[in-house]
DRENTI-553378 format. One record per residue: residue number from 1; residue in three letters; x, y, z of N, C-alpha, C in turn. Coordinates in Angstrom, 1 decimal. Layout:
! DRENTI-553378
NUM:ALA:X:Y:Z:X:Y:Z:X:Y:Z
...
//
This chain:
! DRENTI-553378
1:UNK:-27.8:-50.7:64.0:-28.7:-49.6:63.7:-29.7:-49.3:64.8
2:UNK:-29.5:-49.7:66.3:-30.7:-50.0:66.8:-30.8:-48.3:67.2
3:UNK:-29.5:-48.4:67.5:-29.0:-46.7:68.6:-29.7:-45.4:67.5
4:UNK:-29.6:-46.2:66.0:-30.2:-44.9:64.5:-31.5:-44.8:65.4
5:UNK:-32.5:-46.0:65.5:-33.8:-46.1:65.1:-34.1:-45.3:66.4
6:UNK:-33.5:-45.3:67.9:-33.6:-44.7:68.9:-33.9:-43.4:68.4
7:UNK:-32.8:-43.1:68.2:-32.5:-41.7:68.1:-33.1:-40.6:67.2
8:UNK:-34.1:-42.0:66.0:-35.0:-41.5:65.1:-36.3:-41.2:66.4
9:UNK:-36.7:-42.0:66.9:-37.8:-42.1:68.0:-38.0:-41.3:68.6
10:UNK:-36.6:-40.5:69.4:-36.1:-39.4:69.8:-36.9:-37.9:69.5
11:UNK:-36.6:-37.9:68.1:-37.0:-36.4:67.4:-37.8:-36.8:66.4
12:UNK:-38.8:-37.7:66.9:-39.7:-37.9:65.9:-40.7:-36.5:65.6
13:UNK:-40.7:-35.9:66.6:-41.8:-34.3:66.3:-40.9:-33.5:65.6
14:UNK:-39.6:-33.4:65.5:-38.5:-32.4:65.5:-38.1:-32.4:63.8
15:UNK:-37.5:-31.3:63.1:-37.1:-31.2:62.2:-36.0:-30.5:61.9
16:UNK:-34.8:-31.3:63.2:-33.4:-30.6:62.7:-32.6:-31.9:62.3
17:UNK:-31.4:-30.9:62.4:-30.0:-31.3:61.8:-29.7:-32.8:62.1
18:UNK:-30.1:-32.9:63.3:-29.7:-34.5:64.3:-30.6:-35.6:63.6
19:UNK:-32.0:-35.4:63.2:-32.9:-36.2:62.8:-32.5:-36.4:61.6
20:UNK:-32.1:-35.6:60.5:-31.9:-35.3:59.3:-30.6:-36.4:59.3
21:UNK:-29.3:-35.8:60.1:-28.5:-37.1:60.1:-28.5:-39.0:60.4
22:UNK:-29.5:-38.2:61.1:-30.1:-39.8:61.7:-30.1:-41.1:60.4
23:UNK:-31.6:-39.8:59.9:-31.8:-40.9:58.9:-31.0:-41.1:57.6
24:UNK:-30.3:-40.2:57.7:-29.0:-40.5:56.3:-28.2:-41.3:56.7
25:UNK:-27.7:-42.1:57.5:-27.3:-43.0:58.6:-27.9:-43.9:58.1
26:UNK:-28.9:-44.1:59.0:-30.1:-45.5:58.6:-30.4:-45.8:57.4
27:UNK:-30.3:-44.5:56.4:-30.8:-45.2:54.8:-29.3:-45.9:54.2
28:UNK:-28.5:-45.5:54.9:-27.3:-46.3:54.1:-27.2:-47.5:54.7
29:UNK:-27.7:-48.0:56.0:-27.3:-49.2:56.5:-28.2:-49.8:56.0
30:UNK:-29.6:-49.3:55.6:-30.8:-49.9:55.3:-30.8:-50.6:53.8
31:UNK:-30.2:-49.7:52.8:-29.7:-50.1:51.5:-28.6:-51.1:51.6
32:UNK:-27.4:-51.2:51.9:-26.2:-52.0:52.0:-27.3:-53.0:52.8
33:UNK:-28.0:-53.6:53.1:-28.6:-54.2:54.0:-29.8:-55.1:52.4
34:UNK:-30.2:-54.4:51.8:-31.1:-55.1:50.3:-32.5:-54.3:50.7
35:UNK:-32.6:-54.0:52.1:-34.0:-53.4:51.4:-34.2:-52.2:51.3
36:UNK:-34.6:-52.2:49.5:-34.8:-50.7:48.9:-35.7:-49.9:49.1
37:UNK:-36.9:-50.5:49.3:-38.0:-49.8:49.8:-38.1:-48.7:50.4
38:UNK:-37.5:-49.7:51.8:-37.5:-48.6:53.0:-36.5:-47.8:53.4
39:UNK:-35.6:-48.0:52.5:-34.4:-47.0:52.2:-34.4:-45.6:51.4
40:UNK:-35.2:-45.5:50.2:-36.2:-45.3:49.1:-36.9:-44.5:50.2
41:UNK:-37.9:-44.6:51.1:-38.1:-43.6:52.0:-37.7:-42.7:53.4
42:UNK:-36.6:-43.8:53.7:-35.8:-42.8:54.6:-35.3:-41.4:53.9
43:UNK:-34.8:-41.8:53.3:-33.5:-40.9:52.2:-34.8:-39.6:51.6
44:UNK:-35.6:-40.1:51.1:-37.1:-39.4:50.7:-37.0:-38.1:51.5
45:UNK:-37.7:-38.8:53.4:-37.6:-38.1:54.5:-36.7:-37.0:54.5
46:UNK:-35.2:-37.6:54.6:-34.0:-36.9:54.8:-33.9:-35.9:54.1
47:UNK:-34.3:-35.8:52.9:-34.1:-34.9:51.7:-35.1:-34.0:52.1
48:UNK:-36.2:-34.0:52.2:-37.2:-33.0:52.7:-36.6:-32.5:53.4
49:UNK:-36.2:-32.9:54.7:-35.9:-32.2:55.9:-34.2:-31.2:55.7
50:UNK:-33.3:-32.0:55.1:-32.3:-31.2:54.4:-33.1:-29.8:53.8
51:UNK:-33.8:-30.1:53.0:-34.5:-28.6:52.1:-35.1:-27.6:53.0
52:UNK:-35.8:-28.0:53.5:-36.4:-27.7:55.2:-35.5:-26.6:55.6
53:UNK:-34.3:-27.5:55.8:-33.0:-27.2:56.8:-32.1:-25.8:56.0
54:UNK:-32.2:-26.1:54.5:-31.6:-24.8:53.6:-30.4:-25.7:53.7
55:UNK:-29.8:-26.9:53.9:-28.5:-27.4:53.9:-28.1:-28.4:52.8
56:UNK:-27.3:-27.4:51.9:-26.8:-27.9:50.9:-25.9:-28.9:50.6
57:UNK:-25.3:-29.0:51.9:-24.5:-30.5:52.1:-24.9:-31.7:52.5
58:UNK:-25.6:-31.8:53.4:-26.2:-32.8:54.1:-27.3:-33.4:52.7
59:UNK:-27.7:-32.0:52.1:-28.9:-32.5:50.5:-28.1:-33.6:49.7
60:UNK:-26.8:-32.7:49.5:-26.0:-33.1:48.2:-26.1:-34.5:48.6
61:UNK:-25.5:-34.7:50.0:-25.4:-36.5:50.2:-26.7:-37.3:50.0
62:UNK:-27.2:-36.9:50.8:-28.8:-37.5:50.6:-29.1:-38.3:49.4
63:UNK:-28.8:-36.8:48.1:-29.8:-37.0:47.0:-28.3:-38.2:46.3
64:UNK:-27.5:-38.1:46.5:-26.6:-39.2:46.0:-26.9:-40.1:46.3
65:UNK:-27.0:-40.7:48.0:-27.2:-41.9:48.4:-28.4:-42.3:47.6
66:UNK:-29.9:-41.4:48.1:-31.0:-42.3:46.8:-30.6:-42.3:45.5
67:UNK:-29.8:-41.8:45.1:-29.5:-41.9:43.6:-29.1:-43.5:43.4
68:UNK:-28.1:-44.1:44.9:-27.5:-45.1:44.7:-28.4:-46.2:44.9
69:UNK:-29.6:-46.1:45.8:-31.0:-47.2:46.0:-31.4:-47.0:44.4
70:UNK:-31.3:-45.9:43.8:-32.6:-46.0:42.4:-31.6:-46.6:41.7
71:UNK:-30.4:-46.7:41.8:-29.4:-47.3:40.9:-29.2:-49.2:41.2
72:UNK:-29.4:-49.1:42.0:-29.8:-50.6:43.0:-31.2:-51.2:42.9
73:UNK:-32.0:-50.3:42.2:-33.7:-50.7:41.9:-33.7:-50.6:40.1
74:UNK:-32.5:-50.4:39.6:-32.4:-50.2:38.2:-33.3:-49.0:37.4
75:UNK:-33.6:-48.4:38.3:-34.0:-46.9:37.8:-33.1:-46.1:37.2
76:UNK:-33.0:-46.0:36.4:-31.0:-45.6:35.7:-31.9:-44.0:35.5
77:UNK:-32.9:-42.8:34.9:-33.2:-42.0:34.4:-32.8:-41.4:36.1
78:UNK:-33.9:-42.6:37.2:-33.9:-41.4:38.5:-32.6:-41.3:39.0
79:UNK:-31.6:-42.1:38.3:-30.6:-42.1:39.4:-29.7:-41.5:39.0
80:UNK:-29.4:-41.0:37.6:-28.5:-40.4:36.8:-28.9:-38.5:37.4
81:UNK:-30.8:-38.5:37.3:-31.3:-37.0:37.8:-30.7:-37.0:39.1
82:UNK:-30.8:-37.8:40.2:-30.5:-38.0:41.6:-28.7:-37.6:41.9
83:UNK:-28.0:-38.1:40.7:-26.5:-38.0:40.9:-26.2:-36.7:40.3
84:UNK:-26.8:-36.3:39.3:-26.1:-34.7:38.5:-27.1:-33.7:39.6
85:UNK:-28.5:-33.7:40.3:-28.5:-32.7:41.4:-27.2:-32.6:42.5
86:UNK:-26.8:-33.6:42.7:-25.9:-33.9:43.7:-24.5:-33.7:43.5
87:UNK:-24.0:-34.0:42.7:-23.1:-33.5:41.8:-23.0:-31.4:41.3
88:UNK:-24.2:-31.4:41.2:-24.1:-29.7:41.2:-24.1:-29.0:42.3
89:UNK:-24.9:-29.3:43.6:-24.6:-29.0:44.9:-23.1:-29.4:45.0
90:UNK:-22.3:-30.3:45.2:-21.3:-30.2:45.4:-20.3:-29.4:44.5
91:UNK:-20.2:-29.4:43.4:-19.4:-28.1:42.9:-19.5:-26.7:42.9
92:UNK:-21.1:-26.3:43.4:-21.3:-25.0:44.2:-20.6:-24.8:45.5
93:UNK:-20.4:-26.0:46.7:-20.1:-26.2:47.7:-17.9:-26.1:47.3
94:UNK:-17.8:-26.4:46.6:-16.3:-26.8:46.4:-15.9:-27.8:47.2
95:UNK:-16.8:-28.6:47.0:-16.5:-30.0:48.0:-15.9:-31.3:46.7
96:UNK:-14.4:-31.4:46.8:-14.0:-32.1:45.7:-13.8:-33.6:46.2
97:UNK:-14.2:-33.6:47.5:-14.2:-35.2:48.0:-16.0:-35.8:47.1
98:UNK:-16.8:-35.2:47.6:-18.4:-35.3:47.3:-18.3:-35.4:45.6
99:UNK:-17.2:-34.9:45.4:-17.1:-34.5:43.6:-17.2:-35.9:43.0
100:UNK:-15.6:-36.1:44.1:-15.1:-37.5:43.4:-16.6:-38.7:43.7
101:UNK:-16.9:-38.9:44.7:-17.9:-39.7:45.2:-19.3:-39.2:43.9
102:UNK:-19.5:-38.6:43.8:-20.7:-38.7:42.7:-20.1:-39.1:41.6
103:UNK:-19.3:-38.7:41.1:-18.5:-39.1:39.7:-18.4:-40.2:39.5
104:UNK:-17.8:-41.0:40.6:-17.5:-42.2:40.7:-19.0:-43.0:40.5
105:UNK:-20.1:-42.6:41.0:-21.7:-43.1:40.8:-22.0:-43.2:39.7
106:UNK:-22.2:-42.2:39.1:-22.2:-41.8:37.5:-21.5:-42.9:36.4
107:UNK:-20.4:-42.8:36.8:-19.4:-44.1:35.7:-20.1:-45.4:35.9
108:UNK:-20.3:-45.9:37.2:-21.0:-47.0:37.5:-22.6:-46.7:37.2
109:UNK:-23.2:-45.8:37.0:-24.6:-46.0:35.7:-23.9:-45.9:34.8
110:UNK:-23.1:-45.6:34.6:-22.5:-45.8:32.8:-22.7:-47.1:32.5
111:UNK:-21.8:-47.8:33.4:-21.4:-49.5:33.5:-22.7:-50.3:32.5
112:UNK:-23.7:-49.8:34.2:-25.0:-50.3:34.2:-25.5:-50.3:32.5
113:UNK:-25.6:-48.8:32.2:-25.9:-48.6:30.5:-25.1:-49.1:29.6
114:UNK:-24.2:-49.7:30.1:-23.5:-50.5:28.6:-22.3:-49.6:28.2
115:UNK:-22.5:-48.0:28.2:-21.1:-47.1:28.2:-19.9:-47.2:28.7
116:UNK:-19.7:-48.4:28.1:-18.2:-48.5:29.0:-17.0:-47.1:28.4
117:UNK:-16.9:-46.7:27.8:-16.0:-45.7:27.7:-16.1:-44.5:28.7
118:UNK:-17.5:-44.1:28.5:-18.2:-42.8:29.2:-17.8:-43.3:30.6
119:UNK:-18.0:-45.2:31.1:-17.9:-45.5:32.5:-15.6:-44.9:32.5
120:UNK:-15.3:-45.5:31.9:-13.6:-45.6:32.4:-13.6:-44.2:32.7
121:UNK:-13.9:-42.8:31.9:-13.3:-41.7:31.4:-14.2:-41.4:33.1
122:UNK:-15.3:-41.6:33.4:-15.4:-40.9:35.0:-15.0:-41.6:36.1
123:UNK:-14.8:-42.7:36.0:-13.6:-43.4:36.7:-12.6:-42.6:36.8
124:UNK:-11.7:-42.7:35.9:-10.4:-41.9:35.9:-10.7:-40.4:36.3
125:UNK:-11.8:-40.1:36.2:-11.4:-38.4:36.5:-12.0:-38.4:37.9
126:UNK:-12.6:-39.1:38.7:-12.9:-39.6:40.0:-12.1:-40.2:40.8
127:UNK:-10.7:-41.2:40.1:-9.7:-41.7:40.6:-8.3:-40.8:40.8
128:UNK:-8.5:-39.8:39.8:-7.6:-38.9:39.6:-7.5:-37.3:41.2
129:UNK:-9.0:-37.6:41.7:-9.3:-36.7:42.9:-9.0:-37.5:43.8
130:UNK:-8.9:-38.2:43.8:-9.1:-39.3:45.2:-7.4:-39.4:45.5
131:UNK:-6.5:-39.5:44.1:-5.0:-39.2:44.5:-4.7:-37.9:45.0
132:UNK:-5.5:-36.6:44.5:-4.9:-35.3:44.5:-5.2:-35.3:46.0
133:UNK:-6.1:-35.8:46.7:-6.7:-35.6:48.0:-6.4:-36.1:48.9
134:UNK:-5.8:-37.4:48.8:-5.1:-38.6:49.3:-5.7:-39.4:49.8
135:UNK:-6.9:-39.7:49.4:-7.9:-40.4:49.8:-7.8:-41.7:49.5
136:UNK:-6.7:-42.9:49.7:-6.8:-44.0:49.6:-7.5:-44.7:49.8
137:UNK:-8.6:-44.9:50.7:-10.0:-45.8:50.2:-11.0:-45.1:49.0
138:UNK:-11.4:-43.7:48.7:-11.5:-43.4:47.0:-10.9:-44.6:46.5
139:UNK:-9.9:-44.3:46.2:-8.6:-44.6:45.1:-8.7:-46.5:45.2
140:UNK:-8.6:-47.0:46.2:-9.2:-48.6:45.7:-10.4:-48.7:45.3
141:UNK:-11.5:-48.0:45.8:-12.6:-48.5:45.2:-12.8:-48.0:43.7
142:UNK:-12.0:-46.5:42.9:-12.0:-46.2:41.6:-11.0:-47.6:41.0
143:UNK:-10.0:-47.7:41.7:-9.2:-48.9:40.8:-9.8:-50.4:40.7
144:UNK:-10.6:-50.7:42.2:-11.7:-51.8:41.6:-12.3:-51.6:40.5
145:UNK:-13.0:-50.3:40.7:-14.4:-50.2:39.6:-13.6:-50.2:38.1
146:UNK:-12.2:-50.0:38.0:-11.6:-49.0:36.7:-11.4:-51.1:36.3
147:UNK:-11.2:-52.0:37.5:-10.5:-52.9:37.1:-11.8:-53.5:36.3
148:UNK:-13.1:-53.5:36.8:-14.1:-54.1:36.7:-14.4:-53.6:35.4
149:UNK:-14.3:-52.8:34.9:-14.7:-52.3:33.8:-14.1:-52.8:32.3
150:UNK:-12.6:-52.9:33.1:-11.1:-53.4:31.9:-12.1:-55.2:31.4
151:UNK:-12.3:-55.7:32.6:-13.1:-56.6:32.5:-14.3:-56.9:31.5
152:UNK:-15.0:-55.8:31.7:-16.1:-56.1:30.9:-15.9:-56.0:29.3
153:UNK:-14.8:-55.3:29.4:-14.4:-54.8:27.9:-13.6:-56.3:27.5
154:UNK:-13.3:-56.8:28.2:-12.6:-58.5:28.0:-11.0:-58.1:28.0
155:UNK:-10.4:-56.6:28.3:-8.7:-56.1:28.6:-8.4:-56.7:29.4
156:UNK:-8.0:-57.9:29.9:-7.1:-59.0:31.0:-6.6:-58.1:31.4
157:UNK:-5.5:-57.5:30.5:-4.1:-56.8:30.9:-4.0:-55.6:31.2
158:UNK:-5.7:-55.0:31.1:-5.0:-53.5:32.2:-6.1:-54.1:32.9
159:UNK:-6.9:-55.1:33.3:-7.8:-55.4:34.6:-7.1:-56.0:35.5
160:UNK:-6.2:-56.5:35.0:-5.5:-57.1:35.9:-5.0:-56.7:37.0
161:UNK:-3.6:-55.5:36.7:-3.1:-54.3:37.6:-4.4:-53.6:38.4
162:UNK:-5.0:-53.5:37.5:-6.0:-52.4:38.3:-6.9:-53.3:39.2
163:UNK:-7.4:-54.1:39.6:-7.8:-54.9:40.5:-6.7:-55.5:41.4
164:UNK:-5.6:-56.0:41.2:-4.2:-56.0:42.1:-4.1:-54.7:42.8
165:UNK:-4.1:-53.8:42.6:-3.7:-52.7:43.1:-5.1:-52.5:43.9
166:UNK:-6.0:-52.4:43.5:-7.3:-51.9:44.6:-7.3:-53.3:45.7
167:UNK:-7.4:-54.2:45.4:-7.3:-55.5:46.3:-5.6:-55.2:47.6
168:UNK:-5.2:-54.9:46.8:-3.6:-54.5:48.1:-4.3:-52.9:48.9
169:UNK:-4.9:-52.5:48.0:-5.3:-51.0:48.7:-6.4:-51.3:50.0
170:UNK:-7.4:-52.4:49.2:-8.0:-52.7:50.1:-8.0:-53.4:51.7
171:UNK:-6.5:-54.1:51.4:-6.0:-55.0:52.5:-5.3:-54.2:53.7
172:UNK:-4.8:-52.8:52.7:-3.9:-52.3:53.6:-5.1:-51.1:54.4
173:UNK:-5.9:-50.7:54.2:-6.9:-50.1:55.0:-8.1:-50.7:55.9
174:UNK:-8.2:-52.1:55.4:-8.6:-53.7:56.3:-10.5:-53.1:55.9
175:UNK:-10.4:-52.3:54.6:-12.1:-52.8:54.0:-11.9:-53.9:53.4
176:UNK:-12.9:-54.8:54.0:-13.2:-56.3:53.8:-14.3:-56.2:52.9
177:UNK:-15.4:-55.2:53.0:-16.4:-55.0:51.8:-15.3:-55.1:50.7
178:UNK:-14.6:-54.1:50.2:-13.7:-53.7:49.3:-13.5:-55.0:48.9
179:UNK:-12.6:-55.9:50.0:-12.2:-57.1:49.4:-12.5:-58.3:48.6
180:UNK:-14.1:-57.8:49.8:-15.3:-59.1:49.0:-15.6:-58.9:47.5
181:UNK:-15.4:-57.3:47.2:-16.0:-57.2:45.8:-14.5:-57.0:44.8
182:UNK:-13.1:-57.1:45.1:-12.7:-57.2:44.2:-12.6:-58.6:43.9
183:UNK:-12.4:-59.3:45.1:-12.6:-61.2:45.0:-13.3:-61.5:43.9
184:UNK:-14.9:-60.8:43.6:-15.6:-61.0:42.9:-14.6:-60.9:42.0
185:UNK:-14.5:-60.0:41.2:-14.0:-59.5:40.2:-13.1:-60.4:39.5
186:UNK:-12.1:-60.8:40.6:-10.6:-61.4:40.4:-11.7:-63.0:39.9
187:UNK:-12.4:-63.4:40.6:-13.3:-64.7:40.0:-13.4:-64.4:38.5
188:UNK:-14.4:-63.5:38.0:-14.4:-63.5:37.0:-12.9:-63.4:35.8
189:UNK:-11.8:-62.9:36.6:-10.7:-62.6:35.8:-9.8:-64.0:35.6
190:UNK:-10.1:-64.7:36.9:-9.2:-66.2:36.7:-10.2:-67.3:35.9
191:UNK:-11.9:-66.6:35.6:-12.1:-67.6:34.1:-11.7:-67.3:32.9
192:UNK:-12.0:-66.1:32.7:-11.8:-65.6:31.7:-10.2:-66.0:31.3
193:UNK:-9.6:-66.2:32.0:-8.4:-66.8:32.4:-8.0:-68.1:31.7
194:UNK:-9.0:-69.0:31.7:-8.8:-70.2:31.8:-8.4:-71.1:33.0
195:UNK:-8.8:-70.0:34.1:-8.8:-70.9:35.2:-10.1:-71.3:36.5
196:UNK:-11.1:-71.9:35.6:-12.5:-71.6:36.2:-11.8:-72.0:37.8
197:UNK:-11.4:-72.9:38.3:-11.3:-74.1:39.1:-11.4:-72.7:40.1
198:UNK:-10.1:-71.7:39.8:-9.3:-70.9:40.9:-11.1:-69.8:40.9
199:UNK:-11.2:-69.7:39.9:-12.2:-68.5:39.8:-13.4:-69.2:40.9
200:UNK:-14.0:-70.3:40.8:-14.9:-70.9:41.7:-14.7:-70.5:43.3
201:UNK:-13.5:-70.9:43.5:-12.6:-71.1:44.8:-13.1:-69.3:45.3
202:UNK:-12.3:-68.8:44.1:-12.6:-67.5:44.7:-14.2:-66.8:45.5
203:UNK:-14.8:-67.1:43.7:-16.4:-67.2:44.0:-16.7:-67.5:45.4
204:UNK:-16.2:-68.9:45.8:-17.1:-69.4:47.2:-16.5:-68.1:48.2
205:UNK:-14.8:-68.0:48.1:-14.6:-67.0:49.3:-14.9:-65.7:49.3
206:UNK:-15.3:-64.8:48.5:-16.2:-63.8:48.7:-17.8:-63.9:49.0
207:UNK:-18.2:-64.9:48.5:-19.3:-65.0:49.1:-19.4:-65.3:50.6
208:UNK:-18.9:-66.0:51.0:-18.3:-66.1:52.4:-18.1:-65.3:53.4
209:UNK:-17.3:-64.0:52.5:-16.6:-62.9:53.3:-18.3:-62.0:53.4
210:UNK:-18.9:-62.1:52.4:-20.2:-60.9:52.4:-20.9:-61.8:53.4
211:UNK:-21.8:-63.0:53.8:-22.2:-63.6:54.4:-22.0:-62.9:56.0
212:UNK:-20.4:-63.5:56.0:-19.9:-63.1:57.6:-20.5:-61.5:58.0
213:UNK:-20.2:-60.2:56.6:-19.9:-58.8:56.7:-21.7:-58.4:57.0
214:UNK:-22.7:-59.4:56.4:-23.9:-58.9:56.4:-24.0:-58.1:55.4
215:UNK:-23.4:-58.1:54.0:-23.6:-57.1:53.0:-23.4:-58.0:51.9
216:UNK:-25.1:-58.3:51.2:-25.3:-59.0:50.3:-24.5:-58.1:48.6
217:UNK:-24.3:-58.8:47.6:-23.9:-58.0:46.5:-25.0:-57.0:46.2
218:UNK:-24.5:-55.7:45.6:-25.2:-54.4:45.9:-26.3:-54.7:43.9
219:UNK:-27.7:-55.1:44.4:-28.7:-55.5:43.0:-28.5:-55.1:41.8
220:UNK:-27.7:-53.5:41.5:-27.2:-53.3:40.1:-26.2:-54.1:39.7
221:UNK:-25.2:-54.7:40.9:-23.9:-55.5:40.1:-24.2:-56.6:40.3
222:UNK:-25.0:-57.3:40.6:-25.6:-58.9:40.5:-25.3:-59.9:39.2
223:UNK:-26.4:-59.4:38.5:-26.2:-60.1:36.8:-24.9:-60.1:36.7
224:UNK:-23.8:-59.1:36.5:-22.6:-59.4:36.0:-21.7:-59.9:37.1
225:UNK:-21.6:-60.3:38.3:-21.4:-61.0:38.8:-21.4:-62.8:39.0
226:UNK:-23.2:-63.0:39.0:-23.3:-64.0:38.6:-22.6:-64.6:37.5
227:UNK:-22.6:-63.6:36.2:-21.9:-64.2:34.9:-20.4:-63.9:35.4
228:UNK:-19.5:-63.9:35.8:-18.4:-64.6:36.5:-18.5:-65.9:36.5
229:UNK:-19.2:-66.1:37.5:-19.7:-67.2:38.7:-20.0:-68.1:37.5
230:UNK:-20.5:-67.8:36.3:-21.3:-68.8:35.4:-20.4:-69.2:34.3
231:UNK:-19.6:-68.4:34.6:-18.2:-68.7:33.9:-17.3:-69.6:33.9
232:UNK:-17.2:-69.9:35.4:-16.7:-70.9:36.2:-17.0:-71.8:35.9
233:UNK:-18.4:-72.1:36.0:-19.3:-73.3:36.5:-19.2:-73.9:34.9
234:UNK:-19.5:-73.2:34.0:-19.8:-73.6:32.1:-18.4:-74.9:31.9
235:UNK:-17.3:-74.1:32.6:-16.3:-74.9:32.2:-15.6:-76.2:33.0
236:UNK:-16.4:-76.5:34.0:-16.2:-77.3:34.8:-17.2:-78.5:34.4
237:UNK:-16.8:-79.4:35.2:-17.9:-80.6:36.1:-19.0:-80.4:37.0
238:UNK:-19.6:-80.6:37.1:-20.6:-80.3:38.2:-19.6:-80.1:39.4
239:UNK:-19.7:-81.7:39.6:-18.9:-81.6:40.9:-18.0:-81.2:41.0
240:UNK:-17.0:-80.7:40.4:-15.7:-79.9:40.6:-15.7:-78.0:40.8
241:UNK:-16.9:-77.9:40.0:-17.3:-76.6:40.1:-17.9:-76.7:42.1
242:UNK:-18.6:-77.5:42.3:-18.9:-77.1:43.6:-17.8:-77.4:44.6
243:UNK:-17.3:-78.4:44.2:-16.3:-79.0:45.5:-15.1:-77.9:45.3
244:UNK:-14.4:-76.8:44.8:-14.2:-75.8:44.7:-14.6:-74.5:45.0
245:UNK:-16.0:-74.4:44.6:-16.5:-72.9:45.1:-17.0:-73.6:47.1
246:UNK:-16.7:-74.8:47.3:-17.2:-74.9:49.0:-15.9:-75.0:49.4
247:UNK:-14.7:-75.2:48.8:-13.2:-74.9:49.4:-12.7:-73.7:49.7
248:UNK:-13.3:-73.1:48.5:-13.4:-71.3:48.8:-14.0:-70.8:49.8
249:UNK:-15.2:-71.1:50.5:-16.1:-70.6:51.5:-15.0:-71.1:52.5
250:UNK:-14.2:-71.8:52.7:-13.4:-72.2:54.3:-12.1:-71.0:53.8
251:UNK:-11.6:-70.3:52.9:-10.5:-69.9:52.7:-11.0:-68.2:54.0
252:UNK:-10.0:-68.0:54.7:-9.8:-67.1:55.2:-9.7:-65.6:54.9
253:UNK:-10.7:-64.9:55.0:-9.9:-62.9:53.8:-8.6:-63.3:53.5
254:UNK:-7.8:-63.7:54.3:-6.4:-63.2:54.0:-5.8:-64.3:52.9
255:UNK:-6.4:-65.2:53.6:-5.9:-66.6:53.0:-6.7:-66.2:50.4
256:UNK:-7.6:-65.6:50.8:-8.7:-65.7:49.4:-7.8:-64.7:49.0
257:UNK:-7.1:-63.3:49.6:-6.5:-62.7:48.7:-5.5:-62.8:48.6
258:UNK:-4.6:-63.4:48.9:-3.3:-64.1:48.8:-3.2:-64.7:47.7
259:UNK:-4.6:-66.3:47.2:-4.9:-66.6:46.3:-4.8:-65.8:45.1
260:UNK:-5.8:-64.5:45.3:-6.1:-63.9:44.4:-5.5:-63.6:43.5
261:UNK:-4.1:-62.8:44.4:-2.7:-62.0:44.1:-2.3:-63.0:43.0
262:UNK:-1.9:-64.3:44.0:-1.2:-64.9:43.1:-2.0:-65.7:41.2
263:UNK:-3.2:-65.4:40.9:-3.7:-65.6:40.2:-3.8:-64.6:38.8
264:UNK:-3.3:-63.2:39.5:-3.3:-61.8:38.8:-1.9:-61.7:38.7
265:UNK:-0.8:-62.5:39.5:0.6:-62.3:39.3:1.0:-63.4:38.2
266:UNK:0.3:-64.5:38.0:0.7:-65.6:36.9:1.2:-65.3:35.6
267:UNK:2.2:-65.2:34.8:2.3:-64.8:33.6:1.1:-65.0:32.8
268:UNK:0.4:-63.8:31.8:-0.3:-63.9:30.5:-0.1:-64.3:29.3
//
């Protein structure tokens, strides 16, 4: 981000287009990064200067990105206001990629609120654009989120596919974020399983993979994360729960989703 913060320094008197992207740039590395704060006021900045600007695209993104910090600070009223402004600019715009990308936000504050149905039904209709468009990284991260959800509901059997399939989607476009967070998921799926041991293993190797990536888990999906993770650990030994989730940290991306696969391919 050094070349962002330059280039912020640059047009610090100025109030165009270039500054404006700048810092929509920097507030997303700044967020994926944990600190909300000062992401919370880049995006602020950006937004102004978008309105400024009369540019209704560059807004739409903007006000989604803060929607996703206020969603990451568990502000669920600002972030839901932040996602349906953003969400309406883009259907004025006819912009059905931005469509899918807010929709997709929205299901995930569903999550957050406990709506799991409200969450699948904008999943699917956010996964459903991402095919019409051909947008295969969309389409893994709706089949993660759709898997994560089958999860919460305690459905093994359609989380299963659906996390298989975004974890292969993810491999085959080489997002490694992607991968780190369906790993998560797949952890939680091989306790619930009955197989804390594999789910630990997993645990360690995503945590591993975000370590390396520099992209800690995103503060709204934390708590259910951890309860994965505590899923594992309840049913174990002490020591077996660790001497597993530290065999995981040595497993390789390729080597953890391999694991994964075959833990989601096991007969039910």
């Amino acid at each position: 981000s050094a070349w962002l913060e330059r280039a912020l320094a640059a047009t610090a008197d100025e109030a165009g287009e270039l500054r404006a992207k700048a810092l929509h740039l920097l507030g997303v590395l700044t967020d994926e990064r944990g600190d909300l704060d000062r992401a919370t006021k880049i995006f602020e900045e950006a937004i102004a200067l978008w309105r400024h600007l009369d540019d209704r695209a560059g807004l739409a993104g903007s006000l989604n990105s803060l929607g996703i910090v206020a969603r990451n600070r568990g502000e669920c009223a600002a972030a839901r206001a932040l996602f349906s402004e953003s969400l309406t600019l883009k259907r004025e715009l006819g912009d059905r990629a931005g469509i899918s990308t807010t929709t997709c936000c929205l299901g995930l504050l569903a999550v957050d609120e406990g709506k799991l149905e409200e969450a699948r039904e904008l999943l699917e209709e956010s996964l459903a654009l991402d095919r019409e468009l051909g947008d295969v990284s969309g389409a893994a991260i709706n089949l993660g989120n759709l898997g994560a959800v089958a999860l919460e509901r305690g459905d093994l059997a359609q989380a299963g596919p659906l996390l298989g399939e975004g974890l292969r989607a993810f491999l085959e476009i080489g997002d490694q974020d992607g991968v780190a967070e369906c790993l998560e998921q797949i952890a939680g799926y091989a306790a619930r399983r009955d197989c804390p041991e594999q789910g630990a293993r997993l645990a360690g190797a995503a945590e591993s993979l975000r370590l390396a990536l520099g992209i800690p888990v995103a503060p709204a999906d934390r708590s259910r994360l951890e309860a994965h993770v505590e899923r594992a650990r309840e049913a174990l030994a002490p020591e077996v729960f660790e001497a597993a989730f530290a065999s995981g940290r040595e497993l390789s991306p390729e080597e953890a989703a391999a694991e994964a696969l075959l833990v989601l391919d096991e007969p039910r």
